[in-house]
C-alpha positions as CSV (number, residue, x, y, z in Angstrom):
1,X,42.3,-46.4,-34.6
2,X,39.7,-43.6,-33.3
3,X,36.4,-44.2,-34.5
4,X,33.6,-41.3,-34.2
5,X,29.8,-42.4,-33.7
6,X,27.9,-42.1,-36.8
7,X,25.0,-39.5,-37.2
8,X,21.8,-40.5,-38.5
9,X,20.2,-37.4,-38.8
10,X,19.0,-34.2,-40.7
11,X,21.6,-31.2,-40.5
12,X,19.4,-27.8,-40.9
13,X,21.1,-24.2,-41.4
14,X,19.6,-20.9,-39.9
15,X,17.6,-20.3,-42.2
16,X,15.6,-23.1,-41.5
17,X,15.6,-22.7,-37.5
18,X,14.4,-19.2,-38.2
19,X,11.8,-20.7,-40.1
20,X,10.7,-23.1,-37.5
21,X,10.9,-21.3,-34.4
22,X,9.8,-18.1,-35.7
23,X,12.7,-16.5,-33.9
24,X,14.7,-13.4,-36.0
25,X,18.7,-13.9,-36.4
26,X,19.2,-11.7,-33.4
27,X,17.0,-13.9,-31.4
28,X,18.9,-16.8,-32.0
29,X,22.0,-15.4,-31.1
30,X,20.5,-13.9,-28.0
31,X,19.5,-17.1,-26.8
32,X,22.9,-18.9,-27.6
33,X,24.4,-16.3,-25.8
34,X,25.1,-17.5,-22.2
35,X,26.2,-13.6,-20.8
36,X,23.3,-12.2,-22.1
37,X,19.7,-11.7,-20.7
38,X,17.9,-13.8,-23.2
39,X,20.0,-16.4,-22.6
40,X,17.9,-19.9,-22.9
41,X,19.8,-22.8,-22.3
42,X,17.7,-25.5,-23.4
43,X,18.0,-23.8,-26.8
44,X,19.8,-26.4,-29.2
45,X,23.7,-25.2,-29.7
46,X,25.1,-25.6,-33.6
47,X,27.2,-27.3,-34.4
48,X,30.5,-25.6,-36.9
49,X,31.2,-28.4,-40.2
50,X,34.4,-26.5,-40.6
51,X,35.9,-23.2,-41.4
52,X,33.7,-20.6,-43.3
53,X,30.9,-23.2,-44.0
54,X,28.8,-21.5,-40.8
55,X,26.5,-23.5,-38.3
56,X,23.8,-26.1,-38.6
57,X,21.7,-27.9,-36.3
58,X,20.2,-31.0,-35.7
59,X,17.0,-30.6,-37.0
60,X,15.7,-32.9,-34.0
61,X,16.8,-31.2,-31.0
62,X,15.4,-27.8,-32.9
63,X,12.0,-30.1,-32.9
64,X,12.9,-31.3,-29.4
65,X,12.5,-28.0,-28.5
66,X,9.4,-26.6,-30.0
67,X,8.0,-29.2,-28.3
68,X,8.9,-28.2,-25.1
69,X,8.0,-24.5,-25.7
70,X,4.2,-26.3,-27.0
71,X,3.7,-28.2,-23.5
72,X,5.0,-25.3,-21.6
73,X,2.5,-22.8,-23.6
74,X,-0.2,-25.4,-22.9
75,X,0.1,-26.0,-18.5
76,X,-2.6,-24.9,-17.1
77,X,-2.5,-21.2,-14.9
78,X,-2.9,-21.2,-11.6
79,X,-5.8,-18.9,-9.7
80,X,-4.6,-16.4,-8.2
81,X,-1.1,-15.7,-9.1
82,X,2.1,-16.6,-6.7
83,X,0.3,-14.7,-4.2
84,X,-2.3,-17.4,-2.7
């Protein structure tokens, strides 16, 4: 008998991701996509609930994440640049 974990969790669609990351659709898919330049790969992946109903995320790695931009905005610059 195959048993899958359970999820306890809140599935969000693109909409809402756009909504809370502020990024554009095209922004999203640049950072999902790992050829591409804008590639980020601590961006949170979707996740497909079958055929034609599109992608969702998990609403807290999309949090996960914002938090991580937050404290990354927030470290302190150094003097001087990488030139000291």
């Amino acid at each position: 008998m195959n048993h899958s974990p359970a999820f306890e969790g809140t599935l969000i669609n693109r909409k809402t991701v756009q909504e809370l990351t502020h990024k554009c659709p095209a922004s999203i898919h640049n950072a999902l996509n790992a050829k591409g330049p804008y590639f980020d790969p601590d961006f949170p992946r979707p996740i497909k609930l079958g055929m034609g109903r599109g992608n969702y995320w998990i609403e807290e790695e999309v949090r996960v994440w914002l938090a991580k931009q937050v404290a990354l905005s927030r470290q302190p610059v150094r003097k001087g640049g990488a030139h000291n």
